[in-house]
C-alpha positions as CSV (number, residue, x, y, z in Angstrom):
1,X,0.0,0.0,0.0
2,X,1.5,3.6,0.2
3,X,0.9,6.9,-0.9
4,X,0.2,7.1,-4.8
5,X,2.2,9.5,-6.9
6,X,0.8,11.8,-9.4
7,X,3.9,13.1,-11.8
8,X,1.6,14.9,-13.7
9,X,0.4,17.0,-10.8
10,X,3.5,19.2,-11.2
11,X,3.1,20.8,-14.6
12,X,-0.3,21.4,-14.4
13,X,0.3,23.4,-11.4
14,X,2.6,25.6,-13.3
15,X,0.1,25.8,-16.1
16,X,-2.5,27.7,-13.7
17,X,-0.2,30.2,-13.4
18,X,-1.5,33.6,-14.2
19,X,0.4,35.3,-16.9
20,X,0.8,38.9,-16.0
21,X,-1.9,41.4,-16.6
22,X,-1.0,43.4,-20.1
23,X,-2.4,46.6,-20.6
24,X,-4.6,47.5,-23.8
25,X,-5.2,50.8,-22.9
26,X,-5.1,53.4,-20.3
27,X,-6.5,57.2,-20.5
28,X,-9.1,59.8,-20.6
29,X,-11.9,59.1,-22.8
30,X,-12.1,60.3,-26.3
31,X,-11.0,63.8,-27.3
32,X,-13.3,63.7,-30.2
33,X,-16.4,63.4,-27.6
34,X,-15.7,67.6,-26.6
35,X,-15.9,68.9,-30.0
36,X,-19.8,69.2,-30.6
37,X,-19.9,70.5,-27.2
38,X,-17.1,73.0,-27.5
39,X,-18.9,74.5,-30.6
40,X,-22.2,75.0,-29.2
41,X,-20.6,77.2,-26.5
42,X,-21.4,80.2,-29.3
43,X,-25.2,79.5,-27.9
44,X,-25.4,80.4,-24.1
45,X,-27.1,76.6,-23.8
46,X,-23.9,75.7,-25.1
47,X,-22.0,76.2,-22.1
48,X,-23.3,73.5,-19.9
49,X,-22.7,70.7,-22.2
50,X,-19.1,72.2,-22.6
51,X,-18.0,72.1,-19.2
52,X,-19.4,68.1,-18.4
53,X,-17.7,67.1,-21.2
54,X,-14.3,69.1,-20.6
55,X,-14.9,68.0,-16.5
56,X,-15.2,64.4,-17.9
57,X,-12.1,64.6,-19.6
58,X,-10.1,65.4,-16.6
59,X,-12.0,63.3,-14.1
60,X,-12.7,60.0,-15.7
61,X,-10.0,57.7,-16.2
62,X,-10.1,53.9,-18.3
63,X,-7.8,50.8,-17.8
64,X,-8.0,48.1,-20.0
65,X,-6.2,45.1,-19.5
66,X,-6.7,41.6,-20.3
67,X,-8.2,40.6,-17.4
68,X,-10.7,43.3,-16.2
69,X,-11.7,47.0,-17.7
70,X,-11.1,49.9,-14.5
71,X,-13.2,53.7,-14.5
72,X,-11.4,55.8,-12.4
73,X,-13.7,58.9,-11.6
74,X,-14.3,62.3,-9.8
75,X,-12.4,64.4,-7.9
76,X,-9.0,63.1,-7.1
77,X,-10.1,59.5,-8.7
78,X,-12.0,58.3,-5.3
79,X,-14.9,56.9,-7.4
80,X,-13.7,53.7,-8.8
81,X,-15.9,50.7,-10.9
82,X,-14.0,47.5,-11.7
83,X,-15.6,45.0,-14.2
84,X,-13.8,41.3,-14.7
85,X,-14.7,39.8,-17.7
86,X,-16.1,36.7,-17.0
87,X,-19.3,39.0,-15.3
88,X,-19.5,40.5,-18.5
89,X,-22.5,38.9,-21.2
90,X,-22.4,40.6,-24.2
91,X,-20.8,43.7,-25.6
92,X,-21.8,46.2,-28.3
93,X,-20.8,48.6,-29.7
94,X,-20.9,52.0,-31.5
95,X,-18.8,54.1,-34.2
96,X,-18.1,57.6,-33.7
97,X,-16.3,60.4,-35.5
98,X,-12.8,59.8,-36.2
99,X,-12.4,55.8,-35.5
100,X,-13.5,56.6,-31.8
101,X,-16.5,54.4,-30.4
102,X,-18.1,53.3,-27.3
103,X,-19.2,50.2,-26.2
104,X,-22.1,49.2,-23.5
105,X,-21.4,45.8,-21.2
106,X,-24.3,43.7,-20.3
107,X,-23.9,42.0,-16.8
């Protein structure tokens, strides 16, 4: 009798091993989402629109990596939404002006 041996135990150990987290991207959102909003400042209804958009720019923050997409967000960054991808159903998503996009997650 004894303890039974399993040799293959060892490398697929070492295949669970997370390879490191590479990052696809990591900014403010796109510049091209300010423009309509920065030229209906010429209307005085114009300027509201202007300043979310311009305040989004410096407050919100993406990270995507292969693992999980990060929005950083208001003052300082305390605000913070993290989204792994195996919570994620479906993804679609949009074109905008040039080559930007958006895309909505479904949980």
């Amino acid at each position: 009798r004894g303890a039974i041996a399993f040799p293959a135990a060892a490398p697929a150990k070492a295949a669970a091993a997370l390879a490191p987290e590479e990052i696809y991207y990591e900014g403010p959102p796109a510049i091209s989402e300010t423009i309509a909003p920065t030229i209906s400042i010429l209307t005085v209804v114009g300027i509201i629109p202007a300043a979310a958009a311009w305040a989004r720019q410096a407050w919100v923050r993406y990270k995507i990596t292969t693992r999980r997409i990060r929005v950083t967000s208001g003052i300082q960054g305390k605000d913070m939404a993290e989204i792994v991808y195996p919570d994620i159903v479906e993804i679609r998503t949009a074109k905008r002006l040039f080559g930007d996009g958006e895309f909505v997650a479904f949980f």
